[in-house]
Every structure is written in C-alpha cells, then in structure tokens.
VOSE-259183 format. One record per atom (N, C-alpha, C): residue number from 1; atom name; x negated, y, z. Coordinates in steps of 0.05 Angstrom, whole numbers, m for minus. Atoms other than C-alpha are relative to their C-alpha. Example, Ala and Ser with C-alpha at 12.3 -4.5 7.8 and 13.67 -1.06 7.14 Angstrom:
<pts>
<1 "N" <m18 m24 0>>;
<1 "CA" <m246 m90 156>>;
<1 "C" <m18 24 0>>;
<2 "N" <16 m24 m1>>;
<2 "CA" <m273 m21 143>>;
<2 "C" <15 22 14>>;
</pts>
This chain:
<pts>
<1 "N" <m7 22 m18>>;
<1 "CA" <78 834 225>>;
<1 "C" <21 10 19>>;
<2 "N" <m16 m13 m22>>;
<2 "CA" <137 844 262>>;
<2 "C" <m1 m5 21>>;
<3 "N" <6 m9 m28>>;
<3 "CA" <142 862 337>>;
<3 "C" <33 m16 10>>;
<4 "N" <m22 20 m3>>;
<4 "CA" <188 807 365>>;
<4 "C" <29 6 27>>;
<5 "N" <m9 m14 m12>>;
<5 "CA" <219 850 428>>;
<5 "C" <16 22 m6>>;
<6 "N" <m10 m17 m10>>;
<6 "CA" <269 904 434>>;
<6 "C" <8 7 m27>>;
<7 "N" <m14 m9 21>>;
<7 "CA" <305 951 385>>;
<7 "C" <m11 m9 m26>>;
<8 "N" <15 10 19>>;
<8 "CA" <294 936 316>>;
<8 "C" <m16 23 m15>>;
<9 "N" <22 m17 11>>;
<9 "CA" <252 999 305>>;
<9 "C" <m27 m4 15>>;
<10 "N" <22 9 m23>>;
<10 "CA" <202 970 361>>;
<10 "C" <m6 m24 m28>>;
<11 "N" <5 35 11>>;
<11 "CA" <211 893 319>>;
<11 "C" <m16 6 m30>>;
<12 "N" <7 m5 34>>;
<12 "CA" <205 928 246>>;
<12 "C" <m17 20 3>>;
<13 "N" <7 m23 4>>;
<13 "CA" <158 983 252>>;
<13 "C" <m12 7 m23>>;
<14 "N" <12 1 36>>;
<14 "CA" <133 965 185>>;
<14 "C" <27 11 m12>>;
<15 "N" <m18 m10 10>>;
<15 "CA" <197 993 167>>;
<15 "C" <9 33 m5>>;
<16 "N" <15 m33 1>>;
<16 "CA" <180 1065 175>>;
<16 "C" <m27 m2 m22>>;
<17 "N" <15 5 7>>;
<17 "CA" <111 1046 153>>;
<17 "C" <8 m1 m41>>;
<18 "N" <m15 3 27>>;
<18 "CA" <148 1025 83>>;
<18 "C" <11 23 m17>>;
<19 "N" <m20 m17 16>>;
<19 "CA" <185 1086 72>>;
<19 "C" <m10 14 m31>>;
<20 "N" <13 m13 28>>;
<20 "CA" <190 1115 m2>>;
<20 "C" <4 26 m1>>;
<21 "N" <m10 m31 m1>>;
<21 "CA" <182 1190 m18>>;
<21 "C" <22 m4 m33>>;
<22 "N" <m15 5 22>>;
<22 "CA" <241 1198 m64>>;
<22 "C" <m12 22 m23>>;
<23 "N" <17 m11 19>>;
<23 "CA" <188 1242 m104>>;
<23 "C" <m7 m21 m19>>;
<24 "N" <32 16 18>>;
<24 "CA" <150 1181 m129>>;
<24 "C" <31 m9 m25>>;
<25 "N" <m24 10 25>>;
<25 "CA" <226 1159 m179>>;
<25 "C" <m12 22 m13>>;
<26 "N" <m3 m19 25>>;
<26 "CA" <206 1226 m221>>;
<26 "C" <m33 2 m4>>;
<27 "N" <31 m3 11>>;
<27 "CA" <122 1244 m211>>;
<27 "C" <m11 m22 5>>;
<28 "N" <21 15 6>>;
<28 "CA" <75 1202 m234>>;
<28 "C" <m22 3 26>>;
<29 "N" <25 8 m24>>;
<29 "CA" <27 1187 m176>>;
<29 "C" <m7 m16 23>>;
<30 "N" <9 26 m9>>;
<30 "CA" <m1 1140 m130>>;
<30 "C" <13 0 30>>;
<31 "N" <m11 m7 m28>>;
<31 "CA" <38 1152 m59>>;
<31 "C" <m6 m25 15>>;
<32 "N" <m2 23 m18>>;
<32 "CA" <13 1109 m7>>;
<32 "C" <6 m1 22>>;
<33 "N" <m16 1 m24>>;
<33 "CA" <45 1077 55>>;
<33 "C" <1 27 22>>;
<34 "N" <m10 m26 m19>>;
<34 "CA" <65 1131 105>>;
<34 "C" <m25 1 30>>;
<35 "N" <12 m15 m25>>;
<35 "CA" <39 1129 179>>;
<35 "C" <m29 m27 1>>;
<36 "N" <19 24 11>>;
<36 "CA" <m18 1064 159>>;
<36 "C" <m19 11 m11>>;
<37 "N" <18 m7 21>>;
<37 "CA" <m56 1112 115>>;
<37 "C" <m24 m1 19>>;
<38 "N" <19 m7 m9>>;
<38 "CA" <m100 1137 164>>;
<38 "C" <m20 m18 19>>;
<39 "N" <24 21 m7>>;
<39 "CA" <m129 1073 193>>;
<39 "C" <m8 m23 m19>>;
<40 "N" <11 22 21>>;
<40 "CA" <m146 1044 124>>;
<40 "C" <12 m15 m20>>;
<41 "N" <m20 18 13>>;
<41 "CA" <m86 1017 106>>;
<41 "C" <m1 4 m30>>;
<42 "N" <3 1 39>>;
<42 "CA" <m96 1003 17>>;
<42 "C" <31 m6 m7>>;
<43 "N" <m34 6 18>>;
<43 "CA" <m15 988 5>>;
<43 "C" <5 24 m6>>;
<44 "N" <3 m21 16>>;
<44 "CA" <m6 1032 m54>>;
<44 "C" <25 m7 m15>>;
<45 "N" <m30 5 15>>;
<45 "CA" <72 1033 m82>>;
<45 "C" <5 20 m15>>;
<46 "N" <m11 m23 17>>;
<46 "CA" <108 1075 m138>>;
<46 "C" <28 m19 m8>>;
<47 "N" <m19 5 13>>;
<47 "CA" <171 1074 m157>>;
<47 "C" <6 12 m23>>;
<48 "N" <m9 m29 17>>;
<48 "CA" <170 1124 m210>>;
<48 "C" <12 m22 m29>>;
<49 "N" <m17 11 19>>;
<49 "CA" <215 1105 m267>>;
<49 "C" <m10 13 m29>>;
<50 "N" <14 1 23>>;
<50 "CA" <181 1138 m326>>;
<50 "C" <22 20 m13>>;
<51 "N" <m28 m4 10>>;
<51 "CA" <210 1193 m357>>;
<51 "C" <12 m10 m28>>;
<52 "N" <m4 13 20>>;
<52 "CA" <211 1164 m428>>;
<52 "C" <26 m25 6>>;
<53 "N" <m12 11 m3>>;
<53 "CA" <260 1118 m393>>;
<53 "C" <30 13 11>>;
<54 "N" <m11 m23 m24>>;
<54 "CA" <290 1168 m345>>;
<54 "C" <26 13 m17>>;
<55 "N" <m16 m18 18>>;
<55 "CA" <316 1223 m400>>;
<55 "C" <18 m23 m27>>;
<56 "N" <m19 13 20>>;
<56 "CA" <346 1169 m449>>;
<56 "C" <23 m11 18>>;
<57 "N" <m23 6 m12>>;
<57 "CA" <384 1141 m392>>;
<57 "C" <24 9 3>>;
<58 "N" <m3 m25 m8>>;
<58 "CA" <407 1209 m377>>;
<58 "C" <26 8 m28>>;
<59 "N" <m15 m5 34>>;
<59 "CA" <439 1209 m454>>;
<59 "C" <18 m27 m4>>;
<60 "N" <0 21 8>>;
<60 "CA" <460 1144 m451>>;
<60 "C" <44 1 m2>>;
<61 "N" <m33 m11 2>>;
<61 "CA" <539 1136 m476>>;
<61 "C" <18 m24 36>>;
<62 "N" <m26 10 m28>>;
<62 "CA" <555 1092 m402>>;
<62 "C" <m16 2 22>>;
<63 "N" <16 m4 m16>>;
<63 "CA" <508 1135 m366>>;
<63 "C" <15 17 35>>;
<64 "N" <m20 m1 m24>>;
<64 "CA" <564 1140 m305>>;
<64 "C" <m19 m25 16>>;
<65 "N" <26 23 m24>>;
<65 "CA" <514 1071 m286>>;
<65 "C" <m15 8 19>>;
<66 "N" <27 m15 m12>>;
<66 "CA" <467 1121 m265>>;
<66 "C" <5 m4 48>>;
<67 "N" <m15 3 m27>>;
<67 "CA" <516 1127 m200>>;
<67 "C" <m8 m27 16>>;
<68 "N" <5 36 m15>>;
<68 "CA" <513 1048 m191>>;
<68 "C" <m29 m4 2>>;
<69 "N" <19 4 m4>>;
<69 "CA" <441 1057 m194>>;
<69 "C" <m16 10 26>>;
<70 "N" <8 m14 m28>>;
<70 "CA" <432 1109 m144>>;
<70 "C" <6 m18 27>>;
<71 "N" <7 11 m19>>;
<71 "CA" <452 1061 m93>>;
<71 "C" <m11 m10 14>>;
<72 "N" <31 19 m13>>;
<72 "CA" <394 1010 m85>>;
<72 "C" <m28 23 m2>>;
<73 "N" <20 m23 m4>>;
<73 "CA" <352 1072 m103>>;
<73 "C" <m2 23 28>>;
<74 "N" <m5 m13 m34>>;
<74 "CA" <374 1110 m39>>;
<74 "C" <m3 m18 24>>;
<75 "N" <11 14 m20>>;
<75 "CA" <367 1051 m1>>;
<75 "C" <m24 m13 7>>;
<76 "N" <29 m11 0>>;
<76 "CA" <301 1043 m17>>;
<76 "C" <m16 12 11>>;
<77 "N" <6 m15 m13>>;
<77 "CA" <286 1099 15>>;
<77 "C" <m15 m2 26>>;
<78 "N" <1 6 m21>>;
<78 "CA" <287 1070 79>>;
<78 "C" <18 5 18>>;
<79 "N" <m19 m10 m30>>;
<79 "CA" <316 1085 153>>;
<79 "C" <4 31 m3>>;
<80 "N" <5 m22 m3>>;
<80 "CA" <290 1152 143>>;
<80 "C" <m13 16 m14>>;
<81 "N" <16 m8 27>>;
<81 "CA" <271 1204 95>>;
<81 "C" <m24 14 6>>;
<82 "N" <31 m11 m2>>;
<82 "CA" <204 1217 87>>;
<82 "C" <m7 19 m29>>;
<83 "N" <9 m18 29>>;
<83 "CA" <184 1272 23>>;
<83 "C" <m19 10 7>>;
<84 "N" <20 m17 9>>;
<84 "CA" <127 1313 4>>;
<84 "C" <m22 m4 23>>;
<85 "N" <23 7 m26>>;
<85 "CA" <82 1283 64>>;
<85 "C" <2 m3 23>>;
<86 "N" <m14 m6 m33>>;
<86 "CA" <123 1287 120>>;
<86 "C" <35 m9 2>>;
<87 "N" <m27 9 m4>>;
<87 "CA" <189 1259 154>>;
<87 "C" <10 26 m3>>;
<88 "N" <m16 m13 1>>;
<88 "CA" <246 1305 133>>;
<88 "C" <21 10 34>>;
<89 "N" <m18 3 m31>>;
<89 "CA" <280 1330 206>>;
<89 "C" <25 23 m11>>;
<90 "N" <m11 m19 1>>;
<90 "CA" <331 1363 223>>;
<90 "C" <14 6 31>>;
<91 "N" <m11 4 m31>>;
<91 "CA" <343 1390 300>>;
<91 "C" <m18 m9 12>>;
<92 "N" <15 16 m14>>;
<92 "CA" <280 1358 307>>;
<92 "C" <11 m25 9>>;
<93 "N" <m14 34 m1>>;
<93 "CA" <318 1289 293>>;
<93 "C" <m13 m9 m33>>;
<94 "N" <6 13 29>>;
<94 "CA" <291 1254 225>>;
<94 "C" <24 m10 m9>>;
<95 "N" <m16 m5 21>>;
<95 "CA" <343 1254 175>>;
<95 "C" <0 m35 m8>>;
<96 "N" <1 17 4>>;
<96 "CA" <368 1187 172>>;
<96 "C" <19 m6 m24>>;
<97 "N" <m12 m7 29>>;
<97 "CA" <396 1156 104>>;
<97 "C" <10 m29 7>>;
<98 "N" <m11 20 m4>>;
<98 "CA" <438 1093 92>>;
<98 "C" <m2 m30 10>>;
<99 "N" <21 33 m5>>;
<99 "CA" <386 1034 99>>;
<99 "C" <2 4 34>>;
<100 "N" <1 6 m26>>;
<100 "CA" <386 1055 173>>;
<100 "C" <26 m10 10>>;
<101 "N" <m30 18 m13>>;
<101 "CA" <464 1031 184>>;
<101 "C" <m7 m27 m15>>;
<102 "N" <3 25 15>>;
<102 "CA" <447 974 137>>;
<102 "C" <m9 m14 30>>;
<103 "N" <17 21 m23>>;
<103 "CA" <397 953 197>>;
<103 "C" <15 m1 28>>;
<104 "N" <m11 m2 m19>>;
<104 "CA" <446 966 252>>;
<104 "C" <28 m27 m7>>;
<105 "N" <m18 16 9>>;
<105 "CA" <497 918 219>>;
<105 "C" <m8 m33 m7>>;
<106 "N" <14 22 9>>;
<106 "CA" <446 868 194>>;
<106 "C" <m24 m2 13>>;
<107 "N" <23 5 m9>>;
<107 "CA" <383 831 224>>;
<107 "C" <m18 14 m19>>;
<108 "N" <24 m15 10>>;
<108 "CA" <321 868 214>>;
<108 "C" <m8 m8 m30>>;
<109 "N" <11 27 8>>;
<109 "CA" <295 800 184>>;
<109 "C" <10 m3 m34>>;
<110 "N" <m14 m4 30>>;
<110 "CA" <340 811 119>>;
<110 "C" <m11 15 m23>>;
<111 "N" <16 m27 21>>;
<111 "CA" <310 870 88>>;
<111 "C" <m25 13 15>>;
<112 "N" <10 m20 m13>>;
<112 "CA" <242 886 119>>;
<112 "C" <m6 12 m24>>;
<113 "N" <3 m24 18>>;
<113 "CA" <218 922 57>>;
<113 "C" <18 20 m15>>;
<114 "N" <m15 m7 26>>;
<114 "CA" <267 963 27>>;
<114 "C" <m6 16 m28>>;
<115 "N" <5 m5 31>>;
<115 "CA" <232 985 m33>>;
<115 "C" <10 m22 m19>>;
<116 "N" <m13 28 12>>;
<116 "CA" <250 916 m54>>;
<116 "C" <34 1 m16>>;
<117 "N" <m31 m6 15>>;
<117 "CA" <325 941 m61>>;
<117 "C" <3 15 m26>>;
<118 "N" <4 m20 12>>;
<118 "CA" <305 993 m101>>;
<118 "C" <m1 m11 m35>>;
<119 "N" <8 11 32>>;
<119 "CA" <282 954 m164>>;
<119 "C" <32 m12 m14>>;
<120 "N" <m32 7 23>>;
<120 "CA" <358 931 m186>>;
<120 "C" <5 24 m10>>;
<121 "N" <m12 m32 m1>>;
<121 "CA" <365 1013 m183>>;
<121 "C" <m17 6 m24>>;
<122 "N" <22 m5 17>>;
<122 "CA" <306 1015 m231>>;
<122 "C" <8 m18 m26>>;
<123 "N" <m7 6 16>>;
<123 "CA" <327 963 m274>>;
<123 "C" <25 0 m16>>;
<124 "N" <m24 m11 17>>;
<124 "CA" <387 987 m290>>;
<124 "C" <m6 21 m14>>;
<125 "N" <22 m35 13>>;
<125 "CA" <353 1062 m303>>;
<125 "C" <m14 m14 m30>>;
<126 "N" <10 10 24>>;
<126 "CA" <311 1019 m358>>;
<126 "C" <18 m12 m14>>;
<127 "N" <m22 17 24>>;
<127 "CA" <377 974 m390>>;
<127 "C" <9 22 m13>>;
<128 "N" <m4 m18 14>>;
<128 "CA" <401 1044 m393>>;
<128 "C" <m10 22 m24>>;
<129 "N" <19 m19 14>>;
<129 "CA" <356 1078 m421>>;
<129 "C" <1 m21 m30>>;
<130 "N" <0 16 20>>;
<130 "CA" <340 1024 m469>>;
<130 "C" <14 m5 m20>>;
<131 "N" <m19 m4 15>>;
<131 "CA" <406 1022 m492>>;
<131 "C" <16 26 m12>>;
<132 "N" <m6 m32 7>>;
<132 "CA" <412 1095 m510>>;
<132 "C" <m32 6 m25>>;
<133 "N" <22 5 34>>;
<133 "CA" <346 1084 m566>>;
<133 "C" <13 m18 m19>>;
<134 "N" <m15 14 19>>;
<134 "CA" <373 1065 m628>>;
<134 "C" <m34 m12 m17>>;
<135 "N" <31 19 13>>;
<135 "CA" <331 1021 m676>>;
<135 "C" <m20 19 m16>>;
<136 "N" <18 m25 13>>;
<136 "CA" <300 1085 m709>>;
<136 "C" <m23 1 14>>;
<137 "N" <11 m18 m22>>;
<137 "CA" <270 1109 m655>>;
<137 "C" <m14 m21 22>>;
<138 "N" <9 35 m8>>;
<138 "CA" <255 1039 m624>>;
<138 "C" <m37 4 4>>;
<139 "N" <36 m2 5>>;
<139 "CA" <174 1034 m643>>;
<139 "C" <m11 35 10>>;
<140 "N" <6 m32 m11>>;
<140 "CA" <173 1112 m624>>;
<140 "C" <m4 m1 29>>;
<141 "N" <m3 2 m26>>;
<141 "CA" <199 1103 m555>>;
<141 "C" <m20 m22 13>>;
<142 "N" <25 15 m6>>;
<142 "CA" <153 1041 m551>>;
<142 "C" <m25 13 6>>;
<143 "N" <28 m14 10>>;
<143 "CA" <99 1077 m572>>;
<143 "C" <m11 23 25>>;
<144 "N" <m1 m21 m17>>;
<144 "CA" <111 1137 m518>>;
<144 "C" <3 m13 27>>;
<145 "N" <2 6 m37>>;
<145 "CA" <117 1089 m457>>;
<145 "C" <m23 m6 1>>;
<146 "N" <27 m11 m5>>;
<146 "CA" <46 1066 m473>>;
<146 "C" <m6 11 10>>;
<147 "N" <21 m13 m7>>;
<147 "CA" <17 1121 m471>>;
<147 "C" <0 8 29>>;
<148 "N" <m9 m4 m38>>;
<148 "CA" <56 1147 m406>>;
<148 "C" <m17 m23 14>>;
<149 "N" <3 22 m13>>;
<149 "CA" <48 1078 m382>>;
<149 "C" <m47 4 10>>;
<150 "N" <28 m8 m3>>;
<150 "CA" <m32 1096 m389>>;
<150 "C" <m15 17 10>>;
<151 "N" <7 m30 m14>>;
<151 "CA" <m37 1168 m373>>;
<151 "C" <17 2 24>>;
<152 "N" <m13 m14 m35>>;
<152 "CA" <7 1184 m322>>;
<152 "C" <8 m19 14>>;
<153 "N" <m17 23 m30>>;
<153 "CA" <33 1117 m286>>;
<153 "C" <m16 2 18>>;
<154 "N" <21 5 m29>>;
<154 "CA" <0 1110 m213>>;
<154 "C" <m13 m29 m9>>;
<155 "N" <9 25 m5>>;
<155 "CA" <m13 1038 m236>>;
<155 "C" <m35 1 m10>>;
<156 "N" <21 m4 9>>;
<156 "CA" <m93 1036 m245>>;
<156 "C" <m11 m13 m19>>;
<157 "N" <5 6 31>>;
<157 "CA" <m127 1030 m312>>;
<157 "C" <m32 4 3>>;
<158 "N" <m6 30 2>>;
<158 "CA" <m162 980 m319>>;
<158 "C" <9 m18 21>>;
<159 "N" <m8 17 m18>>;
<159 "CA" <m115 932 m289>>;
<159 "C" <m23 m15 21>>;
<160 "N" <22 14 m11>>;
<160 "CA" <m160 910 m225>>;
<160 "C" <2 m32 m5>>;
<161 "N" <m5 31 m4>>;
<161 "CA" <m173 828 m222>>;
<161 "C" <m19 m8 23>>;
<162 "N" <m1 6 m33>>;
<162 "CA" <m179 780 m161>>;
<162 "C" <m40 m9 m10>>;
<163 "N" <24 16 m4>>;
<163 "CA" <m247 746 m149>>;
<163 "C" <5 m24 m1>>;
<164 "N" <m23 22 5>>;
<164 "CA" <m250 676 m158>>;
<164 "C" <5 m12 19>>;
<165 "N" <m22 23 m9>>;
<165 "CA" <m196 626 m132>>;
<165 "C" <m11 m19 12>>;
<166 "N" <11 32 m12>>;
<166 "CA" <m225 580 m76>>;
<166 "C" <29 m19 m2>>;
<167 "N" <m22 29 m6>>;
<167 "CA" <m181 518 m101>>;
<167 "C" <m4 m20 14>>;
<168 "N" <3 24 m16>>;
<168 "CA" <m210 470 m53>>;
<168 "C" <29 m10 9>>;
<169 "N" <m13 13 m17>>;
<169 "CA" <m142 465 m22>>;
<169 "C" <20 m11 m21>>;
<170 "N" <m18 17 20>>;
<170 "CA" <m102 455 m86>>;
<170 "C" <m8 m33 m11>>;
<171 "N" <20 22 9>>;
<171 "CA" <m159 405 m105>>;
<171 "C" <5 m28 28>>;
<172 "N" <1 18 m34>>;
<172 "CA" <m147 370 m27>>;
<172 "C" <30 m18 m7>>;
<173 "N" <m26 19 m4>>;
<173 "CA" <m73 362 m41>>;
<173 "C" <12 m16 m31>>;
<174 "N" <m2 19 16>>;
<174 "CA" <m77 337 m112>>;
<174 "C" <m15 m26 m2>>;
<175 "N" <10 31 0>>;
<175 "CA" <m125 277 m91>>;
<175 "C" <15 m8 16>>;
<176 "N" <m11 15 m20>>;
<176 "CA" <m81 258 m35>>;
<176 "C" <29 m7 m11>>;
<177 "N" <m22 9 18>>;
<177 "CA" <m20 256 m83>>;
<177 "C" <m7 m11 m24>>;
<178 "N" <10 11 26>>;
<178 "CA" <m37 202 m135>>;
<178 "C" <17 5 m24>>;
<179 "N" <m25 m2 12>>;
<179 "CA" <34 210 m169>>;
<179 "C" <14 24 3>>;
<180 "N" <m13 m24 m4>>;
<180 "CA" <49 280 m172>>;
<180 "C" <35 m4 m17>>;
<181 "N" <m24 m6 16>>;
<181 "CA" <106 272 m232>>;
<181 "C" <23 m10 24>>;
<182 "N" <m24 20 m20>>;
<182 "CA" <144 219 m177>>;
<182 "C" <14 15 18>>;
<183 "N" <m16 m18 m20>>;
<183 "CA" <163 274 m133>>;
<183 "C" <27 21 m24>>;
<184 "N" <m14 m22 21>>;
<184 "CA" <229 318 m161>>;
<184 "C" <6 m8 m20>>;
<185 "N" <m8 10 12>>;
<185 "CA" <245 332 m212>>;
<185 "C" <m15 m6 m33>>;
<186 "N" <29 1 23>>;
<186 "CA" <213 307 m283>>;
<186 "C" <m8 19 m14>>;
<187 "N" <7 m19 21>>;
<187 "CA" <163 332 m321>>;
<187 "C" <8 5 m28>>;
<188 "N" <m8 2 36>>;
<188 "CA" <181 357 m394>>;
<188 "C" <m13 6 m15>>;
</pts>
C-alpha cells in the first residue's frame, strides 16, 4: 500500500520490499520478498529462467537479443541491488541500478513492481531459446523442461488451489442485470 507523503522511497516502500536477487534468473529456488520476510510476509517470486531455456538461448544464431533482453531484466532488479541476502553497498551507500533513475524521471505510480518489467526480458530468453531447438530435438527439450519444471523450479508441486469461491456477489450483480448480452459488445 503506498505511503502517500514525501519522497517516493517514503510513497513506494514496497519498492525496496520488491527487489529481485539477480541470483534467482540462474538458481532454482524459492527467494522471498526482501525486508517483509520477517513479519510473515508469504510473497514468494522467482524469476529463474530455466536452464534448458537459458543454454539454448546462449547458442541461438540471433543470440545478440540476449543484450535487448538484459534490459527489462536489470530493471527488474529494482532501485537497488539486493544479492545473496543482503543489499549490495558500496561506501556504505547501496548500489543503486537503473530502475532507480527510471523513478526519478517517472511517477512512482507507473512501475510499483518492477519484477513486472522483467518478464518481456524472460520472454525473449524463451523465443530465443526456442528458436535455437530444431525439430529433432523438439520432444527432447520438451521432455527436459518437465522434468526441471518439476525438480528444480521454486514453483510448488503440487500446484496449491484456492478454497471455495464465495460468489454471492457475482450472483447479487447477475440478478440485478436481467440483460446481461445488452450491455457492449455482443455475445458470439
């Protein structure tokens, strides 16, 4: 919830809170939010790109992209780099990285998460990759993100599910609209 007063590291402080260790793009593991952990906080992020994705990119014949990818992947990052458990200093100043001029140029309000940037950086990493498996090798490389995808991703196995869905309120606003199709545009 942002903090509606004063600099925008007072307004955003979920913006620290956010930061990614640029560890979690290569190891497999569950890295959760930064200075939030210790009063309970459960937001649990990864960016890790997989290396089955990673090393074909790496081969790939217009793997100069990699460059265009590193950018939303560094900004990602955040204001400030955080690795291996701890803000990075230097001078006893924290080591600030590009997303923090981003926020000096632009309202907070624009980008509070920047992991969010990060995923165009990721999907390019996977077009690449993708396109560096030829059809041989196709069902192989399938076959090998599985298992990654199972063994080593942070994501937990078995996918959790919600509890159920109080629809009372979907149920409230479809009796009070007799004519849902009449709104917009039509159904097909």
């Amino acid at each position: 919830i942002p903090r509606q007063s004063g600099t925008w590291q007072e307004r955003f402080w979920a913006l620290e809170h956010n930061a990614v260790d640029p560890l979690s793009f290569l190891v497999p593991g569950n890295f959760q939010s930064v200075d939030l952990a210790a009063l309970g906080e459960s937001f649990r992020h990864s960016s890790y790109l997989g290396w089955l994705v990673l090393v074909p990119a790496c081969l790939a014949p217009r793997r100069r992209l990699l460059w265009v990818a590193a950018v939303p992947l560094v900004l990602s990052l955040g204001p400030y780099l955080w690795c291996g458990g701890g803000w990075v200093e230097l001078a006893g100043t924290r080591l600030a990285l590009p997303y923090r001029l981003l926020l000096e140029v632009m309202p907070a309000e624009a980008i509070a998460h920047p992991q969010r940037i990060g995923f165009l950086g990721m999907a390019l990493v996977a077009a690449l990759g993708a396109s560096a498996v030829g059809e041989r090798r196709a069902p192989w490389v399938a076959g090998g993100l599985l298992i990654e995808l199972l063994v080593l991703s942070p994501a937990p196995w078995p996918v959790a599910k919600t509890g159920a869905l109080d629809t009372s309120y979907a149920e409230f606003i479809a009796a009070a609209e007799p004519n849902p199709a009449g709104r917009g545009a039509p159904l097909v």
